[in-house]
N, C-alpha and C positions, 0 to 999 in steps of 0.2 A: 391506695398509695400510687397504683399504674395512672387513675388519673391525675393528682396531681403531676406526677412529672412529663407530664403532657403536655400543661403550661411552661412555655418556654419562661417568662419572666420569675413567676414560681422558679422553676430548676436554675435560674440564673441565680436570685438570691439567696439560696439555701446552699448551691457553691460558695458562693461569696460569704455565706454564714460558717461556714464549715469551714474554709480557711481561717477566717478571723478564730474561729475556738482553738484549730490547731496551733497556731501562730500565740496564740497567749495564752497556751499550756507548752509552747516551748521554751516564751519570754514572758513571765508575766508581767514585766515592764513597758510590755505593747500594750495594755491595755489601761490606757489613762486619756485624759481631755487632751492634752497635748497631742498627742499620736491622732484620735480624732481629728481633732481640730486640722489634723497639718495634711491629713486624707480629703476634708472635704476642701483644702485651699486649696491644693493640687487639682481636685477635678473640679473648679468653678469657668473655667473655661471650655471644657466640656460641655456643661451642663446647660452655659450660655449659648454655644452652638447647637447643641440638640435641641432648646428652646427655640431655639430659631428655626432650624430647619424642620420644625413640626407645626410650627405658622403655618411657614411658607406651602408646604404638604397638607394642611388642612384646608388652606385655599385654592387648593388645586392647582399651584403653579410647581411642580414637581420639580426639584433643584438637586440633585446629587455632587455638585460641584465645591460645596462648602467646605469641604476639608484639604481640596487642592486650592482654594484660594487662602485660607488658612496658613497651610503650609508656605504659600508664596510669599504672603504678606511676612509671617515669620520671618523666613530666611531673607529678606530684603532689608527688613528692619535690622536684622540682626549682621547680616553683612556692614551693614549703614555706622551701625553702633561700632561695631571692632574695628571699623576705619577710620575711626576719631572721632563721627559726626554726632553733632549733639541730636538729643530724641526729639525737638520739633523740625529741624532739619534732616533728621531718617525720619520721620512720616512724610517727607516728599517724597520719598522711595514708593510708595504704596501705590499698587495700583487701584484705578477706579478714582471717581471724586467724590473724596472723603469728606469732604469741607462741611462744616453747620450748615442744614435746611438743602443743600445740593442732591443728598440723598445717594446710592452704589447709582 
């Protein structure tokens, strides 16, 4: 048992396993496709940036940057948006040049 929780990834999931049993022996309403389902919408953008920033780290160009450009892009857009402006007009806000084939 000492080594399994060794493994950090191991001890991450069996947290995350151990909530989810607690939580739907308090609800067992949490435990259906829907609830799923609405877990992995939520972390698909996650999942897209860890995807990427494990490219990028396995080619050796080390970027820890990705989550403050994240962040920026968000709040730009999203300023953009609650000022009226339509969403192909807030992706002007974006920094870097985002355009087809231009590439960051």
């Amino acid at each position: 048992m000492k080594t399994l929780l060794k493994n950090r990834e191991l001890s991450a999931f069996l947290a995350i396993l151990a909530l989810f049993v607690v939580l739907v022996a308090l609800n067992p309403s949490f435990f259906s496709l829907q609830t799923v389902g609405m877990i992995f919408a939520s972390s698909q953008i996650l999942m897209l940036l860890a995807l990427g920033a494990t490219l990028v780290m396995l080619t050796r160009n080390i970027d820890v940057s990705v989550g403050s450009t994240v962040g920026l892009c968000a709040i730009a857009v999203g300023v953009a948006l609650n000022s009226g402006y339509s969403l192909p007009v807030a992706m002007l806000f974006l920094p870097g040049d985002w355009r087809p084939g231009r590439g960051l």
